[in-house]
N, C-alpha and C positions, 0 to 999 in steps of 0.2 A: 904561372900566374902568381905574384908577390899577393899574400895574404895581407890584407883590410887589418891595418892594426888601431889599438882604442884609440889612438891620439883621431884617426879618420874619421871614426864613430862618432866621437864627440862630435867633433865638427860640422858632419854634416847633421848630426841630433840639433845640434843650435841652430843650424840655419834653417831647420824646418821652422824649430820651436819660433823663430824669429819672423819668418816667413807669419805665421800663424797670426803671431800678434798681433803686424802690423794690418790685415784684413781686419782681424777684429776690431781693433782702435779705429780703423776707418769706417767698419759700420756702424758703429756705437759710439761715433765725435760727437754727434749731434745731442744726444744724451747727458754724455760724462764733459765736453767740454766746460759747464758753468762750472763743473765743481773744479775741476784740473784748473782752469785757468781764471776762474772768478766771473761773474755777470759782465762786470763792465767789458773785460777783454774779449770773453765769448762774443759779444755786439756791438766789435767795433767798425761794423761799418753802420750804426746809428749812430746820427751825432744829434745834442741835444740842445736845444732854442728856448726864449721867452717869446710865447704868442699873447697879442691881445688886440681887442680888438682899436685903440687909439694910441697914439705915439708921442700924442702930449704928455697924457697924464696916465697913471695905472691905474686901470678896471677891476671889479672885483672877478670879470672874467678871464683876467691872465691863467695861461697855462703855463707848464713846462710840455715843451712837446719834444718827439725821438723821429728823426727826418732822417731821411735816406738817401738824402743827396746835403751838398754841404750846399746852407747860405747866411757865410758869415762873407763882409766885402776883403774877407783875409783869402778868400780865393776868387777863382773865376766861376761867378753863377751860369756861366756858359755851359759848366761841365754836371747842371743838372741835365738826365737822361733823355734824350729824344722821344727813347721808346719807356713808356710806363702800364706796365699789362697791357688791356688791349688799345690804349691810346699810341696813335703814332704821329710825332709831331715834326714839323719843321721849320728854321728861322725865317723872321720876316721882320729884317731892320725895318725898325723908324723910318720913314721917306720926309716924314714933317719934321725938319730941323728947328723948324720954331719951337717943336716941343721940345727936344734935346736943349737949345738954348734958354725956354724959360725954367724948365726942371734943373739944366746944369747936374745930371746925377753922375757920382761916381761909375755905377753900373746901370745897363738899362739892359735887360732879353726879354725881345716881343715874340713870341711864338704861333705856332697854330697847329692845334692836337686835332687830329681825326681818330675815332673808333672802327669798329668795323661795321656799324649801322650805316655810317655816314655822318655820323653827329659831331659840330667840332665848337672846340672850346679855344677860347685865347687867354694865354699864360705871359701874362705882367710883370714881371722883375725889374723892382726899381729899387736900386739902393741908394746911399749916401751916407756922409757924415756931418751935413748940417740938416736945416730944418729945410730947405727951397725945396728939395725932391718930392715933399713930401705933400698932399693935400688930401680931401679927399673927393672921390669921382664924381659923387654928386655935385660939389662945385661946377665942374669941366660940363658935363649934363644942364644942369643949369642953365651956364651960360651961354649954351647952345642951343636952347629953347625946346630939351626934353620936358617932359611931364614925367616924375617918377615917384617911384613910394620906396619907403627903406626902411628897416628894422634889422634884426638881430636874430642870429639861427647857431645851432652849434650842431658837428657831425660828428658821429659817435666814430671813432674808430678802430679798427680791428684788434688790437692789445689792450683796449681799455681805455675809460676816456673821452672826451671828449671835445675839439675844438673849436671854440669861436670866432665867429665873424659876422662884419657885418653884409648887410644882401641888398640889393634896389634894383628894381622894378623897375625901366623908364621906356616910353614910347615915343615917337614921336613921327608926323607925317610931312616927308617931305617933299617940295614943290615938284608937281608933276607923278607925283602916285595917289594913285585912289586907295591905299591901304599905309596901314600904320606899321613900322619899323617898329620890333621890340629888341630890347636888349635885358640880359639879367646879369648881374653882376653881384660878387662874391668875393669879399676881400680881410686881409686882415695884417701884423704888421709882425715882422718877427726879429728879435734881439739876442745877439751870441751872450746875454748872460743878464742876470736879473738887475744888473746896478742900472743900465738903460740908457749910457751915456751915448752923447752925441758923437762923440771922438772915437766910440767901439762899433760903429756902425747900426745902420736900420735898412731891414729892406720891406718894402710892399708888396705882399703876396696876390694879386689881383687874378680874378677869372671872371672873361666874360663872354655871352654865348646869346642866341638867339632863343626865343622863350620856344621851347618843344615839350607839346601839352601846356600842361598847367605849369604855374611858377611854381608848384611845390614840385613836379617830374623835373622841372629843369634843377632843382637846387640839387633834386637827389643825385643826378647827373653830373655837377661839379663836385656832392660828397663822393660818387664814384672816385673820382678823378684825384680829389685831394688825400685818400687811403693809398693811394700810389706813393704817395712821397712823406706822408707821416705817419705812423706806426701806433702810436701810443702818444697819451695825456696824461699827467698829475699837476695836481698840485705843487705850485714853485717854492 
């Protein structure tokens, strides 16, 4: 048997020592990543939005928010996530083209989220680059002979934070029920960068759901829903 000489030694001493390393780096990325690769790069599957709650003009509730799905109209809002912790959702085009024809939006995803209770929420995605996409719900309500009430709520978010929007209330009975139809709705408008121009796009964040419990259980129900996809709030 040919004797093990140092050139051997070394080499396999390195590929332990190498071996070693890379275990450790892998359990400890999580840790030392911000500082190796800096904040922004450690999180970059956050991307970051102007929230508020109106698209005319700026509120003194605008946020900077950290989303985890991209919706800027520079991609396809299609490719926010079906599955969002325990919600699990599925597509459900538009059937009324008159809305597509009077919105005319760049992007439009109508969805529908179920839990595992059984609770489900519908997720609104309307983008554009002019003003026609855009209204707000209570109009559409309105004109369809809801009864509703609206204000203003913000949900705290898990990194800190908090974002606003606005919420409404509407019921209404229709021909041939003895009971009133409610709806709760939650909305708010989100911009890829604080200038707010019409030409960089806007989408319309909308959720709406059937009232379970009280309007304040149903709101906490869409806060559930809306920590799914944004992370953190500051100041813009």
């Amino acid at each position: 048997m040919s004797p093990i000489g140092p050139g051997r030694i070394s080499l396999r001493s390195l590929a332990v020592v190498l071996l070693l390393s890379v275990g450790l780096l892998g359990a400890y990325w999580p840790q030392i990543s911000p500082v190796i690769l800096g904040q922004d790069q450690a999180q970059a599957s956050e991307y970051t939005y102007i929230a508020d709650l109106d698209f005319w003009q700026r509120t003194e509730r605008e946020t900077r928010v950290e989303a985890r799905a991209h919706f800027s109209l520079d991609y396809d809002l299609r490719e926010v996530p079906l599955q969002l912790g325990d919600w699990q959702g599925q597509e459900v085009p538009e059937s009324n083209q008159e809305v597509i024809i009077l919105l005319d939006p760049e992007q439009y995803v109508q969805r529908l989220y179920q839990n595992s209770r059984g609770q489900y929420i519908w997720l609104s995605l309307i983008g554009g680059r002019s003003s026609q996409p855009f209204h707000a719900p209570d109009i559409c309500y309105d004109a369809d002979g809801w009864q509703y009430n609206l204000s203003s709520t913000a949900f705290p978010l898990d990194g800190g934070g908090q974002i606003h929007g606005l919420w409404m209330e509407a019921h209404k009975q229709f021909p041939g029920d003895d009971f009133l139809t409610e709806h709760v709705v939650f909305y708010f408008y989100l911009f890829p960068n604080r200038n707010r121009e019409l030409k960089d796009g806007i989408v319309l964040f909308k959720l709406t759901s059937v009232r379970y419990g009280t309007v304040e259980e149903t709101l906490a129900l869409h806060a559930d829903f809306v920590r799914q996809l944004f992370s953190r709030a500051t100041q813009p």
